[in-house]
PASEBA-1860 file (N, C-alpha, C; in nm, 3 decimals):
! residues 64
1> XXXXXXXX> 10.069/0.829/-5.481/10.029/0.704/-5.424/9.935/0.630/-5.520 ~ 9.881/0.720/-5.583/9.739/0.614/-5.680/9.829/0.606/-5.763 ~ 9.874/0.624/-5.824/9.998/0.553/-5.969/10.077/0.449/-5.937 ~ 10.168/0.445/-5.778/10.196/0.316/-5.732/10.114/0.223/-5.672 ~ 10.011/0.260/-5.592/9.871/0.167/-5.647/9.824/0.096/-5.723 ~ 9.822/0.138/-5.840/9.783/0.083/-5.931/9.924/-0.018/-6.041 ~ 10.012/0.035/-6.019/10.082/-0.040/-6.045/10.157/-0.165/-5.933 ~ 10.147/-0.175/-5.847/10.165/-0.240/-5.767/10.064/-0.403/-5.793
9> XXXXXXXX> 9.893/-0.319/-5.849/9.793/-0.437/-5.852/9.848/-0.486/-5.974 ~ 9.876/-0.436/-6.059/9.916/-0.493/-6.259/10.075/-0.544/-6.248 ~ 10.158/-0.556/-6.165/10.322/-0.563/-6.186/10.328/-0.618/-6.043 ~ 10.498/-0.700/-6.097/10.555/-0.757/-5.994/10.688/-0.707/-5.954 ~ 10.652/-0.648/-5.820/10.774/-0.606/-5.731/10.873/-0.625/-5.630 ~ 10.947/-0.620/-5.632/11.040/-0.717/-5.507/11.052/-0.638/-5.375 ~ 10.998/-0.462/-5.400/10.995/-0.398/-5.252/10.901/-0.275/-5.292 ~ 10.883/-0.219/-5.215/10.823/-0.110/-5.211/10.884/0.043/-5.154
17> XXXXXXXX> 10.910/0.140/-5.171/10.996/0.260/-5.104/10.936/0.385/-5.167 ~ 10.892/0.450/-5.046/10.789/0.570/-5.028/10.810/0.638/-4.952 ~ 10.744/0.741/-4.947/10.756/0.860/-4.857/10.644/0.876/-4.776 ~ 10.613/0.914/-4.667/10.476/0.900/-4.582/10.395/1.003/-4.607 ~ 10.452/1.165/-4.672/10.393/1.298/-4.700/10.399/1.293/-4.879 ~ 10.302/1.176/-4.932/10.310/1.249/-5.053/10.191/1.309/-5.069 ~ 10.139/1.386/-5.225/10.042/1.460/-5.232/9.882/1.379/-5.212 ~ 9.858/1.274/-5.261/9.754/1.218/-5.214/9.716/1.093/-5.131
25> XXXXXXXX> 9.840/1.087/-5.043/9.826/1.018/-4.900/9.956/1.045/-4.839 ~ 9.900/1.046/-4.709/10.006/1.151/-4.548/10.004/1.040/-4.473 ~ 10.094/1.004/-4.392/10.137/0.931/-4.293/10.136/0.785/-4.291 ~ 10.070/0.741/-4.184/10.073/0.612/-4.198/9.962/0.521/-4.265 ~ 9.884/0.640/-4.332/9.762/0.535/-4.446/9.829/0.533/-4.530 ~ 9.946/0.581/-4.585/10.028/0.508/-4.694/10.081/0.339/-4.647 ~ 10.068/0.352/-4.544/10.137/0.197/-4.522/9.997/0.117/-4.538 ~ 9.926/0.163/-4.463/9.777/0.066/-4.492/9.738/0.037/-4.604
33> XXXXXXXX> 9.758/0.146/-4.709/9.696/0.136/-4.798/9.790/0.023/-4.913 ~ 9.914/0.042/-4.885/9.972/-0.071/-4.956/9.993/-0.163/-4.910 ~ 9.959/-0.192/-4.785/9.932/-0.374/-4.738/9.819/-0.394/-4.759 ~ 9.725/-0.350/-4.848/9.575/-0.368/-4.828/9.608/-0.448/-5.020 ~ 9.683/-0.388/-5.047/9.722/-0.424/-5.207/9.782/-0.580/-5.207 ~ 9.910/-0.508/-5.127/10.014/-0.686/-5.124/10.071/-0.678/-4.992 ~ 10.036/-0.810/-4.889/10.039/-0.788/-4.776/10.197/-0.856/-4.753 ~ 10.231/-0.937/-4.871/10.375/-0.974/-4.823/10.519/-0.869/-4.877
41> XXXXXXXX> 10.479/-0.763/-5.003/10.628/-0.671/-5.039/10.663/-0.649/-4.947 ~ 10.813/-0.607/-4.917/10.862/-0.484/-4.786/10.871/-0.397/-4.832 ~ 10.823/-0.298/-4.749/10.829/-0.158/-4.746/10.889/-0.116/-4.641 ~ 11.014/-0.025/-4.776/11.088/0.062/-4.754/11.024/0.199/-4.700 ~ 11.025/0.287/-4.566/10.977/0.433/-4.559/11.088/0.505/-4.548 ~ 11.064/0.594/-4.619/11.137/0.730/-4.639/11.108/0.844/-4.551 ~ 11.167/0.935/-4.470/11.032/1.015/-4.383/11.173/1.112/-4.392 ~ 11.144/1.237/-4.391/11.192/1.358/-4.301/11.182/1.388/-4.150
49> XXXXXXXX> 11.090/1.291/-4.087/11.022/1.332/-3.957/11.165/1.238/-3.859 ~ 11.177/1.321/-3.751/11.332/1.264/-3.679/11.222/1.230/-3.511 ~ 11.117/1.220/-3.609/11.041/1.129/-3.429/11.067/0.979/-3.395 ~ 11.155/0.926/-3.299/11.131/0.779/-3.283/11.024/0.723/-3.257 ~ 10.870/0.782/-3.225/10.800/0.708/-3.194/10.726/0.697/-3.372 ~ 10.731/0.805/-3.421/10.658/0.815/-3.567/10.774/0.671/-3.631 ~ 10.856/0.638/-3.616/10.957/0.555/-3.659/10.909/0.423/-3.674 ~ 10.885/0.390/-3.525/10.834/0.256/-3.444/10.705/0.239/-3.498
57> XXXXXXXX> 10.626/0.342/-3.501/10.475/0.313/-3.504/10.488/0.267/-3.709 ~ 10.588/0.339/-3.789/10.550/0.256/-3.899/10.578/0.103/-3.887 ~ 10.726/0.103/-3.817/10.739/-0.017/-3.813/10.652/-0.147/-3.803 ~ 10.592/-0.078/-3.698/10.464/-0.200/-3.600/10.349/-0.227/-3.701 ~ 10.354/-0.151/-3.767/10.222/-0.134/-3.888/10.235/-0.233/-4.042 ~ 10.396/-0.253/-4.015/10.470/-0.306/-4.158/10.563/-0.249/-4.234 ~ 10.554/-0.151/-4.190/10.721/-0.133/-4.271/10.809/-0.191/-4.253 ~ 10.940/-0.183/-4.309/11.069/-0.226/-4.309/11.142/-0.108/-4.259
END
């Protein structure tokens, strides 16, 4: 997450696509933390987790 962080602030991107369990951010502070960067990219989530509410709740937060 801090490497696409940081590149996210220096470069221009047309989306964003992540995983919610990486090694230095879990769940849905990955989404916070990259609308806190650029509040208009879409983000793409990637998840292993087969919860509809874990689904919805990125949604509601900003994902795509």
């Amino acid at each position: 997450m801090h490497d696409g962080l940081s590149a996210l602030e220096i470069g221009h991107f047309d989306i964003v696509l992540t995983d919610l369990s990486l090694p230095d951010s879990d769940g849905f502070e990955s989404i916070e933390r990259l609308i806190s960067i650029n509040q208009r990219i879409p983000i793409v989530v990637l998840s292993g987790q087969e919860d509809e509410d874990f689904s919805l709740k990125a949604v509601e937060m900003g994902a795509q």
